[in-house]
mmCIF file of the N, C-alpha and C atoms, coordinates in Angstrom:
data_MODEL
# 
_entry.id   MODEL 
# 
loop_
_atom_site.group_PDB 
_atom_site.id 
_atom_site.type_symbol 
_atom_site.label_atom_id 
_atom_site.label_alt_id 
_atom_site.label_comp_id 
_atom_site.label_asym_id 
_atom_site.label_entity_id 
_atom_site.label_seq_id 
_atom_site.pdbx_PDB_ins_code 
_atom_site.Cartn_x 
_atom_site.Cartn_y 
_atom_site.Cartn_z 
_atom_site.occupancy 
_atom_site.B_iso_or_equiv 
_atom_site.pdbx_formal_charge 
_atom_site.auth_seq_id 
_atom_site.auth_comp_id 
_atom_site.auth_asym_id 
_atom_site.auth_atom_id 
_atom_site.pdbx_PDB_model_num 
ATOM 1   N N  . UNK A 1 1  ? 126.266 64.618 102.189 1.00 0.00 ? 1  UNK A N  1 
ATOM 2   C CA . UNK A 1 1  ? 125.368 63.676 101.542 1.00 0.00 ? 1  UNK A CA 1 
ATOM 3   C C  . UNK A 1 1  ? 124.578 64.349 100.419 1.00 0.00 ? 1  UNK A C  1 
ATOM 4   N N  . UNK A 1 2  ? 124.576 65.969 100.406 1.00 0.00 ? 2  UNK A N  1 
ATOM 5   C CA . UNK A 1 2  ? 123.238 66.261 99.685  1.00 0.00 ? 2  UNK A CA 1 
ATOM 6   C C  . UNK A 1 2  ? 124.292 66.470 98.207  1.00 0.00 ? 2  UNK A C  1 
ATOM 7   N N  . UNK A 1 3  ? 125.537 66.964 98.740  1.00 0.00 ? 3  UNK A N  1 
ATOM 8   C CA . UNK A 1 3  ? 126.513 67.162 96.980  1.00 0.00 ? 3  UNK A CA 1 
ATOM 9   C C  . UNK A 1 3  ? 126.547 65.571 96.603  1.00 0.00 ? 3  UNK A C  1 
ATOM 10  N N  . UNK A 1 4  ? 126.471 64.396 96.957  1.00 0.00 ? 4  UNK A N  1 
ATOM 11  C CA . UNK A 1 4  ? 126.599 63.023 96.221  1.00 0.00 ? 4  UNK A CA 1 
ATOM 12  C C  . UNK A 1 4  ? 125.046 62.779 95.689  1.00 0.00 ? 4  UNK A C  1 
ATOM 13  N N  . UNK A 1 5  ? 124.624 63.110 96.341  1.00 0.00 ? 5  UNK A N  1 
ATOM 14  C CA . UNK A 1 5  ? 122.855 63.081 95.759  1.00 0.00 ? 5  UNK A CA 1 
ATOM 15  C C  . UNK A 1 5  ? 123.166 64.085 94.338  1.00 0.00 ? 5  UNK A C  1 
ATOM 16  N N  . UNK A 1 6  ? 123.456 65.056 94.542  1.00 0.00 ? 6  UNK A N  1 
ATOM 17  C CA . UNK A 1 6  ? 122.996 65.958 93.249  1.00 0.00 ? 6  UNK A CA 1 
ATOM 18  C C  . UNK A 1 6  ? 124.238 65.896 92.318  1.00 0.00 ? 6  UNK A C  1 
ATOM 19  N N  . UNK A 1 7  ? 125.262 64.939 92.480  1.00 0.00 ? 7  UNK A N  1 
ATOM 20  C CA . UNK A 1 7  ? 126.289 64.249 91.594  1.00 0.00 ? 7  UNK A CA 1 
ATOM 21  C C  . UNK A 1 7  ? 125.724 63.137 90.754  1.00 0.00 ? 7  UNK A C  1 
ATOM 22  N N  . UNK A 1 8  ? 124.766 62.557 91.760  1.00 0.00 ? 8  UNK A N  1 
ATOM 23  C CA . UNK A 1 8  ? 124.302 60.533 91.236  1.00 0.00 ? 8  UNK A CA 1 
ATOM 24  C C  . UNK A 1 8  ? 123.182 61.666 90.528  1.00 0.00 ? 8  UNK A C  1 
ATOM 25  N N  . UNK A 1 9  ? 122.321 62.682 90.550  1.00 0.00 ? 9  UNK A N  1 
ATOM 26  C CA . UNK A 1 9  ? 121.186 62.838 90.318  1.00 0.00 ? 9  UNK A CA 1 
ATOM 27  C C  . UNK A 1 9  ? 122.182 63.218 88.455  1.00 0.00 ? 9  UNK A C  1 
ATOM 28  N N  . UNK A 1 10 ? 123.099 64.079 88.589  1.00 0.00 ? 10 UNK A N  1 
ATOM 29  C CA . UNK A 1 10 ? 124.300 64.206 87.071  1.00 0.00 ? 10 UNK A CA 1 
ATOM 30  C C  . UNK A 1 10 ? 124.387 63.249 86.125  1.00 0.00 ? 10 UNK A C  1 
ATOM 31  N N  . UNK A 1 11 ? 124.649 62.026 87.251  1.00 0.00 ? 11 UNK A N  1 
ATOM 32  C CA . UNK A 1 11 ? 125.510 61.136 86.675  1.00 0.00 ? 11 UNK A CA 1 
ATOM 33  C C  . UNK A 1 11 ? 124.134 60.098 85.458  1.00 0.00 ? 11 UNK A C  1 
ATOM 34  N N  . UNK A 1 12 ? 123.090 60.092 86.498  1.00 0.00 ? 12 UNK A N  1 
ATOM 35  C CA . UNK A 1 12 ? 122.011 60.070 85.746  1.00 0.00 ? 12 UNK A CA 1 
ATOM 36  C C  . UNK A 1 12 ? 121.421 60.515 84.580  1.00 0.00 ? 12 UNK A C  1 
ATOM 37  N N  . UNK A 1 13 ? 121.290 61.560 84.530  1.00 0.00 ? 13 UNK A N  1 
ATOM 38  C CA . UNK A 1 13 ? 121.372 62.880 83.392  1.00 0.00 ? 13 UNK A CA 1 
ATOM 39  C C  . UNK A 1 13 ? 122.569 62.085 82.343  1.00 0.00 ? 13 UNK A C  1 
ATOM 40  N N  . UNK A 1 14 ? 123.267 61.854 82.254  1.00 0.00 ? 14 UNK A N  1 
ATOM 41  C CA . UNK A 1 14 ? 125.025 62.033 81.749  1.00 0.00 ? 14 UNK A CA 1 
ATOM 42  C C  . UNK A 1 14 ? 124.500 59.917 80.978  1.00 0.00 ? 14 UNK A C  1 
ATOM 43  N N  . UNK A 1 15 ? 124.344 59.590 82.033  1.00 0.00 ? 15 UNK A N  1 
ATOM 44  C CA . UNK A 1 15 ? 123.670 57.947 81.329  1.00 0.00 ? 15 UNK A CA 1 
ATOM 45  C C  . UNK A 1 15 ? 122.468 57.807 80.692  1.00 0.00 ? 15 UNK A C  1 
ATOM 46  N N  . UNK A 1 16 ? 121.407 58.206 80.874  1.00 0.00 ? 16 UNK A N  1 
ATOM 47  C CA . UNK A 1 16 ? 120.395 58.731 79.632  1.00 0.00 ? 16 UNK A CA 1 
ATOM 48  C C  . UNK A 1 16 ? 121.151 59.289 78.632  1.00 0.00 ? 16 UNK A C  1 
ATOM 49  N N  . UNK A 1 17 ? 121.676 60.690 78.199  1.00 0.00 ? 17 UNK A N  1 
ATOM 50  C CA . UNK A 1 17 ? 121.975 61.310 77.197  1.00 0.00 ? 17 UNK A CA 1 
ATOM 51  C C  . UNK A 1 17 ? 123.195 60.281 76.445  1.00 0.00 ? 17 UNK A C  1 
ATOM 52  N N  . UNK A 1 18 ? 123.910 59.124 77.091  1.00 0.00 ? 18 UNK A N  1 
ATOM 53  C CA . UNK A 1 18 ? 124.581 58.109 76.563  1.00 0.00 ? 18 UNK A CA 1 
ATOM 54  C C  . UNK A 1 18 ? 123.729 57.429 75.882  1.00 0.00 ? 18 UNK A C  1 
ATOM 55  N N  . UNK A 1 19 ? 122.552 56.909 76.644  1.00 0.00 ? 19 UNK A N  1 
ATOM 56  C CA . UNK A 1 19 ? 122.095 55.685 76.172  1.00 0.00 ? 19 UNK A CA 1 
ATOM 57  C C  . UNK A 1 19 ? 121.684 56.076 74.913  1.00 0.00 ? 19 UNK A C  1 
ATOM 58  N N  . UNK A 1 20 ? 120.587 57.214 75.351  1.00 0.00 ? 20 UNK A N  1 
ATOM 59  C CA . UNK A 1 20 ? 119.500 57.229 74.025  1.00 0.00 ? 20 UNK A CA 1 
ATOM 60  C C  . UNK A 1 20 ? 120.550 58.289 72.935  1.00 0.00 ? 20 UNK A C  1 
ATOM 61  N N  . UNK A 1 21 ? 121.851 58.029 73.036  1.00 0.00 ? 21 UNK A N  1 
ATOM 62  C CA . UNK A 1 21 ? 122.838 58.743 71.815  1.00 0.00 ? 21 UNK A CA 1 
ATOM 63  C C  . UNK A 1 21 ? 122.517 57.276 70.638  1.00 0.00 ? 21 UNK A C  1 
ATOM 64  N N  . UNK A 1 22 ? 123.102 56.211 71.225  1.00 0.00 ? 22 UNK A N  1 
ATOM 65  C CA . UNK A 1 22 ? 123.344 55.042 70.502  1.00 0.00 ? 22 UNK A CA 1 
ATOM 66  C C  . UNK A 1 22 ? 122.637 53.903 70.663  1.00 0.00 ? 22 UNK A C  1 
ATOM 67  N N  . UNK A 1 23 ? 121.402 53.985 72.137  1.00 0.00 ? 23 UNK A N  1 
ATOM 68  C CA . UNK A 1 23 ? 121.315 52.889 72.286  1.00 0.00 ? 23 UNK A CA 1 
ATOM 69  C C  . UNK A 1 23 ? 122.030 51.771 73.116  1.00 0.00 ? 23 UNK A C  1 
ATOM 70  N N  . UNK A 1 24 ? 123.587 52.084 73.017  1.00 0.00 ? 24 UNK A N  1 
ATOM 71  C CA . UNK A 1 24 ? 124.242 51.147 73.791  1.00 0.00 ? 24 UNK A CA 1 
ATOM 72  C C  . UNK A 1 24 ? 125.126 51.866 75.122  1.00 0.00 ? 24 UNK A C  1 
ATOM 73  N N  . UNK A 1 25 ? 126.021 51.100 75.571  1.00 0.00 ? 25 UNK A N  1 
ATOM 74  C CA . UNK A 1 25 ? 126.857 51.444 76.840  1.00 0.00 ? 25 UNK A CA 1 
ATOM 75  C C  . UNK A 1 25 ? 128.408 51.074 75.826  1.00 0.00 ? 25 UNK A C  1 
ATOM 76  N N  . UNK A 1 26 ? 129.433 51.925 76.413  1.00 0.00 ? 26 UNK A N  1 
ATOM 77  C CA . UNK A 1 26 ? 130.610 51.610 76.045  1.00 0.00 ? 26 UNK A CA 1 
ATOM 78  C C  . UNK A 1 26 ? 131.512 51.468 77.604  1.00 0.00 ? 26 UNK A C  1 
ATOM 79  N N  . UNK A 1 27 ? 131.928 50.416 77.464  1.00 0.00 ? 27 UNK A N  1 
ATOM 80  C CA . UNK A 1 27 ? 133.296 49.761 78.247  1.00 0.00 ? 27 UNK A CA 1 
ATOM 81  C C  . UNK A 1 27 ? 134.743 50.486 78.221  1.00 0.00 ? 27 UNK A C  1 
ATOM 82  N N  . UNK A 1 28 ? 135.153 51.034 79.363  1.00 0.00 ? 28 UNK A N  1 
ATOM 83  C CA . UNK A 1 28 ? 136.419 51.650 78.793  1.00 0.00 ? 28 UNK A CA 1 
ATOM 84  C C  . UNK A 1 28 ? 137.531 50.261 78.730  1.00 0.00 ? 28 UNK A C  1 
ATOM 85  N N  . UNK A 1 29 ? 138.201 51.099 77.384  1.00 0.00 ? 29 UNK A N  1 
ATOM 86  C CA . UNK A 1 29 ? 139.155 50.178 76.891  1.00 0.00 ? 29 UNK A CA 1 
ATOM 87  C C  . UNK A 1 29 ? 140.231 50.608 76.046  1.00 0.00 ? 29 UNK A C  1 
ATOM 88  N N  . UNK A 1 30 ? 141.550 49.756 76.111  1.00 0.00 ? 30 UNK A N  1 
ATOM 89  C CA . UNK A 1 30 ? 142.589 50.607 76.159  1.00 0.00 ? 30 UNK A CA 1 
ATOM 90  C C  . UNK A 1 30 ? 142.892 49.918 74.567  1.00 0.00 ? 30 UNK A C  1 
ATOM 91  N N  . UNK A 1 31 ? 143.580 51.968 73.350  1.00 0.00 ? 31 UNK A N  1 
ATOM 92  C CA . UNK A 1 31 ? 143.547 51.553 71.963  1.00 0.00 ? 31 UNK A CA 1 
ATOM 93  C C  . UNK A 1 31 ? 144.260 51.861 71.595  1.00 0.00 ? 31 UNK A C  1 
ATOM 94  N N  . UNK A 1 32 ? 145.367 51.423 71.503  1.00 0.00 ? 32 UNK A N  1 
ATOM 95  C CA . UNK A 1 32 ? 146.277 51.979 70.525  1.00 0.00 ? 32 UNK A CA 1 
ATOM 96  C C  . UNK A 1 32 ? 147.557 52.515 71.884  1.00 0.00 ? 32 UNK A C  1 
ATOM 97  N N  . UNK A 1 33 ? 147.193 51.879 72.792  1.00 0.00 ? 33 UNK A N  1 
ATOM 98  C CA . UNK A 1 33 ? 148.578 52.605 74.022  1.00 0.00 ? 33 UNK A CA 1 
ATOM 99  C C  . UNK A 1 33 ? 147.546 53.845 74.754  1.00 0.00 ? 33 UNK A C  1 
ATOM 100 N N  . UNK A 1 34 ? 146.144 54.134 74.621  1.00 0.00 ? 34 UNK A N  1 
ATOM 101 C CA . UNK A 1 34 ? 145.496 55.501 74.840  1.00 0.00 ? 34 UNK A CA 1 
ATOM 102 C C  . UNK A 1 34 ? 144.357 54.626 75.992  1.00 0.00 ? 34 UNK A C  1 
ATOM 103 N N  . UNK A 1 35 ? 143.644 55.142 76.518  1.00 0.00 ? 35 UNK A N  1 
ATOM 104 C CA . UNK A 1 35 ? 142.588 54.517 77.763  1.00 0.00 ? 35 UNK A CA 1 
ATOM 105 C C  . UNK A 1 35 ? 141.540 55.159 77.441  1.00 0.00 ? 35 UNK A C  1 
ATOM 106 N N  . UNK A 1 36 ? 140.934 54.678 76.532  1.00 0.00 ? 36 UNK A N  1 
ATOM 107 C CA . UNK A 1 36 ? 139.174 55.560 75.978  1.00 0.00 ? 36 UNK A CA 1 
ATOM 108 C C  . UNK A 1 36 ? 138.456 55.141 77.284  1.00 0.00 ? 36 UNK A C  1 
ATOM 109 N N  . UNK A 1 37 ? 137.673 56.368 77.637  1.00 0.00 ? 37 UNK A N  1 
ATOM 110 C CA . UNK A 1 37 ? 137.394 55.940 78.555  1.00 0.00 ? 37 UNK A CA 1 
ATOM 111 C C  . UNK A 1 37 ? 135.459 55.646 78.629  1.00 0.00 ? 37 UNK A C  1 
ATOM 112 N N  . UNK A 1 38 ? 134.823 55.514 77.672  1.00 0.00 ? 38 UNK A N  1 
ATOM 113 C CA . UNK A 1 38 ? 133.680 55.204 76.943  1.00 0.00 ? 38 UNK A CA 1 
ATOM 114 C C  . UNK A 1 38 ? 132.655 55.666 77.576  1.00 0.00 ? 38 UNK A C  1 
ATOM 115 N N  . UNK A 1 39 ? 131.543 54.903 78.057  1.00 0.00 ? 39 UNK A N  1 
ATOM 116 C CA . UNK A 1 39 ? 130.258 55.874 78.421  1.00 0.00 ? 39 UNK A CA 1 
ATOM 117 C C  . UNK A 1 39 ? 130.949 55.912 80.090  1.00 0.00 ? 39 UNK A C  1 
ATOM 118 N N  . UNK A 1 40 ? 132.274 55.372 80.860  1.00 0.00 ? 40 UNK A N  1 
ATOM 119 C CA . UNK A 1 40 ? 132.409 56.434 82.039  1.00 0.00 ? 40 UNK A CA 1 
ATOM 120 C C  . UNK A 1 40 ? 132.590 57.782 82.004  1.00 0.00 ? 40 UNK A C  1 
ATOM 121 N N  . UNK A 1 41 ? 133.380 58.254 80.990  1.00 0.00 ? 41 UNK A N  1 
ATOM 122 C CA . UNK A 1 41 ? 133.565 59.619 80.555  1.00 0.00 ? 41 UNK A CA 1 
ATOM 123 C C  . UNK A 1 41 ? 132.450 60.258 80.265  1.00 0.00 ? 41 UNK A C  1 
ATOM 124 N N  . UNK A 1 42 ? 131.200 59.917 79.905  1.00 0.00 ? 42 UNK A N  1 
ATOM 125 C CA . UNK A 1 42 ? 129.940 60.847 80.256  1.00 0.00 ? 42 UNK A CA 1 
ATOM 126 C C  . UNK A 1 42 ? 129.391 60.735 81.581  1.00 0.00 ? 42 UNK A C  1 
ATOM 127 N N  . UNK A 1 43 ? 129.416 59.869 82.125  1.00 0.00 ? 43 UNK A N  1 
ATOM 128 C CA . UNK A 1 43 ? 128.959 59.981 83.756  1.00 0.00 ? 43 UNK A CA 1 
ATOM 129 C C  . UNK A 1 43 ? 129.198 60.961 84.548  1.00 0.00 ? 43 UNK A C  1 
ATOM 130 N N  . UNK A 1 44 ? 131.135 60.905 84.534  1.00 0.00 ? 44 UNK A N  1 
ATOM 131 C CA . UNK A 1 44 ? 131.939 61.814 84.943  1.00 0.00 ? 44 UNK A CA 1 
ATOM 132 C C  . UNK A 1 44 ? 131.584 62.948 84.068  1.00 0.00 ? 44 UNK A C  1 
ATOM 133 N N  . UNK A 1 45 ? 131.303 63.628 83.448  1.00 0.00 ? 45 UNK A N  1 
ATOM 134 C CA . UNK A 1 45 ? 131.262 64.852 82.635  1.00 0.00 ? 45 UNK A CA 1 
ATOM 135 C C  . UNK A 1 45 ? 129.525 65.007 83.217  1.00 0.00 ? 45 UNK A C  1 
ATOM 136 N N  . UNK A 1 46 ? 128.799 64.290 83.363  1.00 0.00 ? 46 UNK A N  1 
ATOM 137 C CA . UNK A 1 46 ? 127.564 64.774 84.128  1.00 0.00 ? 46 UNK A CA 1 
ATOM 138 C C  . UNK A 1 46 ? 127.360 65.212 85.203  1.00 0.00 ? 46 UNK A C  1 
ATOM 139 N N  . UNK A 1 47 ? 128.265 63.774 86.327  1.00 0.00 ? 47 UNK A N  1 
ATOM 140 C CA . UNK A 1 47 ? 128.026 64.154 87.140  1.00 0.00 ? 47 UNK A CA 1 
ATOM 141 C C  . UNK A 1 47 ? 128.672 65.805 87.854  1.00 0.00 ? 47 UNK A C  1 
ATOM 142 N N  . UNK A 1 48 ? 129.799 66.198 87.001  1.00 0.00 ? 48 UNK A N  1 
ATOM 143 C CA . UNK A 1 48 ? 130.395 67.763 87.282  1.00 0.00 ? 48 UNK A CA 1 
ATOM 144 C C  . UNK A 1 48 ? 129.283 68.591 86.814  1.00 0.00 ? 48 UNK A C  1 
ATOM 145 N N  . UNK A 1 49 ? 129.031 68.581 86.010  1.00 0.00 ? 49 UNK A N  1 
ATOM 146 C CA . UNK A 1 49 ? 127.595 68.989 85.206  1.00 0.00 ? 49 UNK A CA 1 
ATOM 147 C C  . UNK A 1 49 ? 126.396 69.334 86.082  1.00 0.00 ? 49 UNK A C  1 
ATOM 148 N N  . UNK A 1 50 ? 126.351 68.213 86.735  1.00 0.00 ? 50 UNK A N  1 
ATOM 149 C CA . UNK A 1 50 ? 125.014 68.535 87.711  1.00 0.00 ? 50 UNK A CA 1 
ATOM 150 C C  . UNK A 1 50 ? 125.771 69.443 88.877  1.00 0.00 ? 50 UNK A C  1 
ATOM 151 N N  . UNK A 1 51 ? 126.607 69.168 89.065  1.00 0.00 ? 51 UNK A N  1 
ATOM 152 C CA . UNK A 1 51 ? 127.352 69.743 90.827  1.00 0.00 ? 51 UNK A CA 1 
ATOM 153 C C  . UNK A 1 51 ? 127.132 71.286 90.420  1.00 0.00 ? 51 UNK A C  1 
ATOM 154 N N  . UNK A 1 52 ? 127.597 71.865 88.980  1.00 0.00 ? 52 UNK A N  1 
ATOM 155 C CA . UNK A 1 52 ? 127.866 72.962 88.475  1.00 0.00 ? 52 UNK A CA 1 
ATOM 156 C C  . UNK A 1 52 ? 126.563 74.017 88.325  1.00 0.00 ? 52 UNK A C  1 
ATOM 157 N N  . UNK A 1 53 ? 125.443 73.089 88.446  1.00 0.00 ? 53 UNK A N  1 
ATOM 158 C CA . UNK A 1 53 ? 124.383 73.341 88.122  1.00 0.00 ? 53 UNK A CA 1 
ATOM 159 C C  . UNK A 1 53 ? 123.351 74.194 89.601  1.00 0.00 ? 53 UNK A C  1 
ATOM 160 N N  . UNK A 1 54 ? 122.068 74.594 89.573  1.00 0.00 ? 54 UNK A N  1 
ATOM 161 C CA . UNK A 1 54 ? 121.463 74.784 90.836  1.00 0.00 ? 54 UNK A CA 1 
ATOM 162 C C  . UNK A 1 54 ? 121.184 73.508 91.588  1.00 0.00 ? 54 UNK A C  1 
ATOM 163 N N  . UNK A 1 55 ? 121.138 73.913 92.623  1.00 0.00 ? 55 UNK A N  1 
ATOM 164 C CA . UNK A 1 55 ? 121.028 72.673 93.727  1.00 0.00 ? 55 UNK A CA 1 
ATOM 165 C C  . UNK A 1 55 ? 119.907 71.681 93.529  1.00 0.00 ? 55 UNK A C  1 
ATOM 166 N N  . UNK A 1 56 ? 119.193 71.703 92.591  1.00 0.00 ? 56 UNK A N  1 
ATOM 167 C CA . UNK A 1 56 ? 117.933 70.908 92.905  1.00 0.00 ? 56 UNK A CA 1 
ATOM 168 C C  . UNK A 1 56 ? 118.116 69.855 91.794  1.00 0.00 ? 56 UNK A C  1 
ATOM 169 N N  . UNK A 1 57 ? 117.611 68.838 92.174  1.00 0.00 ? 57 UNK A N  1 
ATOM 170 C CA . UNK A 1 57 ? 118.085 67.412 91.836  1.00 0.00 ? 57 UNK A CA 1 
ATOM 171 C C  . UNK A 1 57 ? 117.610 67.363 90.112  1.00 0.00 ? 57 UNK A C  1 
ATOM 172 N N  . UNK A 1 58 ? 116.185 67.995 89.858  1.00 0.00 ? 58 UNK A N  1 
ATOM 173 C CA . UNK A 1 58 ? 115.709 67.864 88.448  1.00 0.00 ? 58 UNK A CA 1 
ATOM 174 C C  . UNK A 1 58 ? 116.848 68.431 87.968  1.00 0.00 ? 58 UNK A C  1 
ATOM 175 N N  . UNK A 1 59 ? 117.326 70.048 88.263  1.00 0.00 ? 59 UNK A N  1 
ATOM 176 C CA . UNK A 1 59 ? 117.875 70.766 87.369  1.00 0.00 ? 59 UNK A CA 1 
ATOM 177 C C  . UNK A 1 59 ? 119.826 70.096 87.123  1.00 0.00 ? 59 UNK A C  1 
ATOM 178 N N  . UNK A 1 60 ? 119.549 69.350 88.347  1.00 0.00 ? 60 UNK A N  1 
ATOM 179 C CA . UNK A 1 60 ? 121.154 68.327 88.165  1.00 0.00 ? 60 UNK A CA 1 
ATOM 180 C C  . UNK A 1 60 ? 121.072 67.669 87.332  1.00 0.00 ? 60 UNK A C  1 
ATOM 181 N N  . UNK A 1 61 ? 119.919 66.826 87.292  1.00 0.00 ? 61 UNK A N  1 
ATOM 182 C CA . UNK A 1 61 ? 119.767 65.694 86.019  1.00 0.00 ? 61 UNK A CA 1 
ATOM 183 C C  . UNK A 1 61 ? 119.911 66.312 84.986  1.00 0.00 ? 61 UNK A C  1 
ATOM 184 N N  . UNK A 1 62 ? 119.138 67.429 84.565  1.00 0.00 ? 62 UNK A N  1 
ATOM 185 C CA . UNK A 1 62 ? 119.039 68.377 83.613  1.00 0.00 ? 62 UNK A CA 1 
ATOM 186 C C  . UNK A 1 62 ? 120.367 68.602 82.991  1.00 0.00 ? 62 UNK A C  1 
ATOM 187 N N  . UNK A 1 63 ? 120.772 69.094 83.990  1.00 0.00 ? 63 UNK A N  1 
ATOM 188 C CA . UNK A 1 63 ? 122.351 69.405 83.630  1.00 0.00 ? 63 UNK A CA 1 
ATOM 189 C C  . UNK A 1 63 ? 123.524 68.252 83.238  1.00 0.00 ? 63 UNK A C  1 
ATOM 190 N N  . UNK A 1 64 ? 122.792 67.033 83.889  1.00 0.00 ? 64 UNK A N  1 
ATOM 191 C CA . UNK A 1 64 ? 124.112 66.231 83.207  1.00 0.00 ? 64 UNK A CA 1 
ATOM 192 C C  . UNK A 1 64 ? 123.808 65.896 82.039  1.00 0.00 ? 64 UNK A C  1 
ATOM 193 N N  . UNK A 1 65 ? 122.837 65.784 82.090  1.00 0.00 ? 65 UNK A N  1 
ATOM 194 C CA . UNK A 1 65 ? 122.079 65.475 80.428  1.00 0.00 ? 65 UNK A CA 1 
ATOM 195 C C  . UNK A 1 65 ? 122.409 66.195 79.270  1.00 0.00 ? 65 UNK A C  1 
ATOM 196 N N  . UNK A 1 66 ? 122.471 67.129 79.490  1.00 0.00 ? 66 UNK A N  1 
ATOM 197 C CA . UNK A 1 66 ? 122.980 68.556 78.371  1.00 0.00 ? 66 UNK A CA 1 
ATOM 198 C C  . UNK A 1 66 ? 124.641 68.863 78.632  1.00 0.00 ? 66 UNK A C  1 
ATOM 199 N N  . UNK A 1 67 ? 124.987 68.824 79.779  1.00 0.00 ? 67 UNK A N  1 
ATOM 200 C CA . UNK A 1 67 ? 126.500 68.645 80.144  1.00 0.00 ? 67 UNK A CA 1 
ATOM 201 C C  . UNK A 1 67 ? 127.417 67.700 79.081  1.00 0.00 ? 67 UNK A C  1 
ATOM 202 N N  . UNK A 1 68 ? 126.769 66.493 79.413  1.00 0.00 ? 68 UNK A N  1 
ATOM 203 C CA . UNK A 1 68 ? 127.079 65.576 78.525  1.00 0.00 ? 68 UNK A CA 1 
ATOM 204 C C  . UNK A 1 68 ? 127.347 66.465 77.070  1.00 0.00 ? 68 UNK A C  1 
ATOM 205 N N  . UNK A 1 69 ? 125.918 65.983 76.523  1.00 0.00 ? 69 UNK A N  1 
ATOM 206 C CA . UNK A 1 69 ? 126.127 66.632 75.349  1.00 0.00 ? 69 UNK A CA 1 
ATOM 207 C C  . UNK A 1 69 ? 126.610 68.100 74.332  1.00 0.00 ? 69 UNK A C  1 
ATOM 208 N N  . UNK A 1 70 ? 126.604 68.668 75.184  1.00 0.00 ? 70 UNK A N  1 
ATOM 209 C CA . UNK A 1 70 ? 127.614 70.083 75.067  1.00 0.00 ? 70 UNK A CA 1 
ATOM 210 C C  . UNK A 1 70 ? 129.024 69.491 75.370  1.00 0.00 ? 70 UNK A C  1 
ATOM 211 N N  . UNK A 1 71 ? 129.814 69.160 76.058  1.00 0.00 ? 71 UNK A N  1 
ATOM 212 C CA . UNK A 1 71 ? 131.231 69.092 76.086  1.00 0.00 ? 71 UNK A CA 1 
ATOM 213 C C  . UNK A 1 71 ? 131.064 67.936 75.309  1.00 0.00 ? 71 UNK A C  1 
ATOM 214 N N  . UNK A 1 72 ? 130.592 66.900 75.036  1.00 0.00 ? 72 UNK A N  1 
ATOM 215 C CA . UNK A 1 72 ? 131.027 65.944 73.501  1.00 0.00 ? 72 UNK A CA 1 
ATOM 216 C C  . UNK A 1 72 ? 131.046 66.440 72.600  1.00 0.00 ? 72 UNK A C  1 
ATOM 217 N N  . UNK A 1 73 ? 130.095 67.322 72.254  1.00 0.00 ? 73 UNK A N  1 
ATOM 218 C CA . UNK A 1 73 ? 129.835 68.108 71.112  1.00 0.00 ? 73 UNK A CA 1 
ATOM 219 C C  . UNK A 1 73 ? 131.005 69.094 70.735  1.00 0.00 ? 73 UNK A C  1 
ATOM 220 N N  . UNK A 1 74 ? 131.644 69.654 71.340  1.00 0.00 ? 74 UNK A N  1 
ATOM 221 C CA . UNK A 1 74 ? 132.663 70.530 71.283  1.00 0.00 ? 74 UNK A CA 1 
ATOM 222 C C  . UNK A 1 74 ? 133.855 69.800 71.346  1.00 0.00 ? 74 UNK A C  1 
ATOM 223 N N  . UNK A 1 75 ? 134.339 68.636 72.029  1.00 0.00 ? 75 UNK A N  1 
ATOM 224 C CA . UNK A 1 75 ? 135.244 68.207 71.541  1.00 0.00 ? 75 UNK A CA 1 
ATOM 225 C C  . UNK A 1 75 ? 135.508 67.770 70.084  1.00 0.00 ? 75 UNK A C  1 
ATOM 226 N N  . UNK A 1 76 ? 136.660 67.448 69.592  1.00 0.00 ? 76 UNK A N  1 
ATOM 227 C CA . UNK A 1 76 ? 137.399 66.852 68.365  1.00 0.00 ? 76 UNK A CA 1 
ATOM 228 C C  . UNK A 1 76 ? 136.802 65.482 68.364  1.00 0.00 ? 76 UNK A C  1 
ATOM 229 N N  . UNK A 1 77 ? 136.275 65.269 67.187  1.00 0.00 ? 77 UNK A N  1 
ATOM 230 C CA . UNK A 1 77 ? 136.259 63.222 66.666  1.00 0.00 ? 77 UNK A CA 1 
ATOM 231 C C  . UNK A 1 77 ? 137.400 63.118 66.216  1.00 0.00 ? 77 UNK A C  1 
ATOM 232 N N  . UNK A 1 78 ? 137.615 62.029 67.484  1.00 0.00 ? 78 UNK A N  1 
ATOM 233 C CA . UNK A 1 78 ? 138.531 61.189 66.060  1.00 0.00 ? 78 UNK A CA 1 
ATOM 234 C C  . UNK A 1 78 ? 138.768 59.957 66.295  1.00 0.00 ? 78 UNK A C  1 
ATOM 235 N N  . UNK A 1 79 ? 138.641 58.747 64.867  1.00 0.00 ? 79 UNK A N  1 
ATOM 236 C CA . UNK A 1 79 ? 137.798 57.835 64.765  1.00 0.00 ? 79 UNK A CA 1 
ATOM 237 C C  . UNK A 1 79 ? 139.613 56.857 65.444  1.00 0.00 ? 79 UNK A C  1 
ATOM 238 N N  . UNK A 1 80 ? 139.435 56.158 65.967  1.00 0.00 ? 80 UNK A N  1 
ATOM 239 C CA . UNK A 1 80 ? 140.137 55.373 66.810  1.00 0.00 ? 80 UNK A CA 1 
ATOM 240 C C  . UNK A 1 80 ? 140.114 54.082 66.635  1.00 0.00 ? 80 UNK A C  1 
ATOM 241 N N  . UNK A 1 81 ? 141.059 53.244 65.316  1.00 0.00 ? 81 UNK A N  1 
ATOM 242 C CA . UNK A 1 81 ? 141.107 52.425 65.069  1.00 0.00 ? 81 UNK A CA 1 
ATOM 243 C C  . UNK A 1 81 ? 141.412 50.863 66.205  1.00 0.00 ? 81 UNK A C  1 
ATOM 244 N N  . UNK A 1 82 ? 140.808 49.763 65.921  1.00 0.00 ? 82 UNK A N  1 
ATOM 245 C CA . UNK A 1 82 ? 141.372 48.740 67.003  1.00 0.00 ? 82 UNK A CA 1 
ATOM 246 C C  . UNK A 1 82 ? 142.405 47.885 66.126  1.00 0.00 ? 82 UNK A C  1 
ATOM 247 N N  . UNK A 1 83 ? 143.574 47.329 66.850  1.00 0.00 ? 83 UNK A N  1 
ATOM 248 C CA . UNK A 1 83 ? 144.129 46.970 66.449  1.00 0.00 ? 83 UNK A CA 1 
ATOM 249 C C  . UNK A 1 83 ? 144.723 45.138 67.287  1.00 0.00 ? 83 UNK A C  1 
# 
């Protein structure tokens, strides 16, 4: 119970650093034959983020929060037309 606590405490972290990127939430949705997978793919990238992190719930949030934004940041853009 205490690793799903300090996953949701990530995943938290990981949905702030979404929101206040744009303001909004993204829907995964499928482009071009590809499965973007939109603001779930920061959740998931937090909530590992926090697990990766020390055990204590601030420094999880902490971590998904910056998790987030460090592995977006380092990945490739690329702009993904709809068709």
């Amino acid at each position: 119970m205490y690793y799903i606590t300090i996953f949701l405490a990530g995943v938290g972290g990981g949905f702030v650093a979404d929101v206040l990127k744009d303001n909004t939430l993204e829907i995964p949705k499928k482009i071009n034959g590809k499965i973007v997978l939109g603001s779930l793919g920061g959740l998931i990238i937090g909530g590992a983020a926090g697990l990766a992190i020390d055990g204590s719930f601030l420094t999880a949030f902490m971590g998904g929060f910056m998790g987030k934004e460090v592995i977006t940041s380092l990945m490739p853009q690329k702009n993904l037309k709809k068709e």
